[in-house]
C-alpha angles and dihedrals in degrees: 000000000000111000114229121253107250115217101214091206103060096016089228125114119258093248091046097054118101142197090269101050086073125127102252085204091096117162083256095062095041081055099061095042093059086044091051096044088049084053103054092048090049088056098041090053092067105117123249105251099248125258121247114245113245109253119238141239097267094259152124118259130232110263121161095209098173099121083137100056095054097046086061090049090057090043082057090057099054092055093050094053093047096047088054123223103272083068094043087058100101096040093047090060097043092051083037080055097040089052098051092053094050094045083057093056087058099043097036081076164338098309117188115242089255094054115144081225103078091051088059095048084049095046092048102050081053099051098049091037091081092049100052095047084058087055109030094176081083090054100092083053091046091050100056094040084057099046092057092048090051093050090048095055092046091054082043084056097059089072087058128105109195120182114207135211113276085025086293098159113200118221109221087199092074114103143210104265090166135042131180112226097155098106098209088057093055098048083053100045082050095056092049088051093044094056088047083050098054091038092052083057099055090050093057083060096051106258113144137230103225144176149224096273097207088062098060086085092061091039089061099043081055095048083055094054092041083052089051095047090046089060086063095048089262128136123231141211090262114038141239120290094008119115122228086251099057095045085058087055102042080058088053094044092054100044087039083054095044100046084052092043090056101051093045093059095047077057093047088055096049081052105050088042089053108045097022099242131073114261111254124230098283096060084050097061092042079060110043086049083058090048096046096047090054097055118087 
């Protein structure tokens, strides 16, 4: 007797086999479903109309703007150093002594927020800071002398009202509860700072964060299965209330930020081996702006 022939796809003989035991994945199906599948990509990579930007409040905004100020002050520095601290004596005590006398106008009384008071104190702490820093055996002394001016701004700032952008009122009477002393926290929380600083800065001029344009299909797909998961009480790869778009653009934003940081503080290093001090926050922001600008 003759054995019947097996099919290994379907496990039937081939006499037994009928019409309807046939694969529906024919080529002209594969066809339409890659038609299909182009044209939903096509589809989902149809940009977002962009959103206006809010319009201000007709006003200025806040802007430090004294970079000169602070490269004298590091000027100031250098000297200092050079000159040695036998020869700062008598300048440390008569800014010790300038200091003092403006830190009493601000604790002899109620003073308002725009009191010329408080630019003197300021003045004064960053005049003699240099200084100091070039003879840290004044440092204990600077640091208490600080500290009290600091405590007697903050009981000045109880008298304030600040209204806030978006009606945030800020209450005078929150205090500090943390503060960083490791210094190598604190370098690293300055150069973040510093590259948001210099990108901020390239947006005021209009440049734009963008984005590989091919992957906004995927980062939608994604925002529909984030929307899904968030029914259920799940979290999703892009959270709740962000756009696709702006996902895309978070991601642009943080290797944009990373590359920069990298090479700042490749920079940061050339400078503190060169001059023998680690560059303040000032010379920072000066690199990270080289670095930014360099990159497309």
């Amino acid at each position: 007797m003759k054995t019947p022939k097996w099919s290994c796809s379907r496990g039937l003989p081939e006499r037994m086999k009928t019409p309807g035991t046939r694969s529906w994945i024919t080529p002209r199906f594969l066809y339409r479903a890659a038609a299909a599948a182009a044209l939903l990509y096509l589809l989902l990579l149809i940009p977002a109309p962009e959103r206006p930007v809010p319009a201000g409040a007709n006003q200025t905004p806040f802007a430090w703007n004294r970079d000169a100020f602070w490269s004298s002050l590091e000027a100031q520095f250098q000297q200092a150093r050079s000159l040695g601290c036998e020869a700062l004596t008598e300048r440390i005590g008569s800014l010790f002594s300038d200091l003092g006398r403006s830190l009493e106008v601000v604790a002899a009384g109620r003073l308002a927020p725009g009191d010329p008071g408080f630019g003197l104190l300021e003045t004064n702490l960053f005049e003699l800071a240099p200084m100091v820093a070039a003879c840290p055996k004044r440092l204990p002394e600077f640091a208490r002398i600080f500290t009290r001016a600091r405590n007697e701004v903050k009981k000045q700032s109880e008298y304030f009202e600040t209204q806030e952008p978006s009606d945030l009122e800020y209450d005078p009477q929150l205090g500090v509860v943390a503060e960083w002393r490791d210094p190598e926290t604190l370098f690293q929380d300055h150069a973040d700072n510093a590259v948001i600083d210099a990108m901020l800065e390239e947006a005021d001029t209009g440049q734009r964060l963008d984005y590989p344009r091919f992957t906004l299909p995927w980062a939608r797909l994604a925002k529909g299965y984030s929307v899904i998961l968030n029914l259920f009480g799940r979290v999703g790869p892009v959270p709740e209330g962000m756009s696709a778009t702006a996902a895309l653009r978070n991601q642009a934003f943080t290797r944009r930020h990373a590359a920069i940081k990298a090479n700042l503080l490749a920079r940061a290093d050339d400078f503190r081996k060169k001059n023998g001090y680690t560059p303040p926050y000032w010379e920072l922001v000066a690199l990270a702006r080289g670095e930014s600008r360099s990159r497309p």
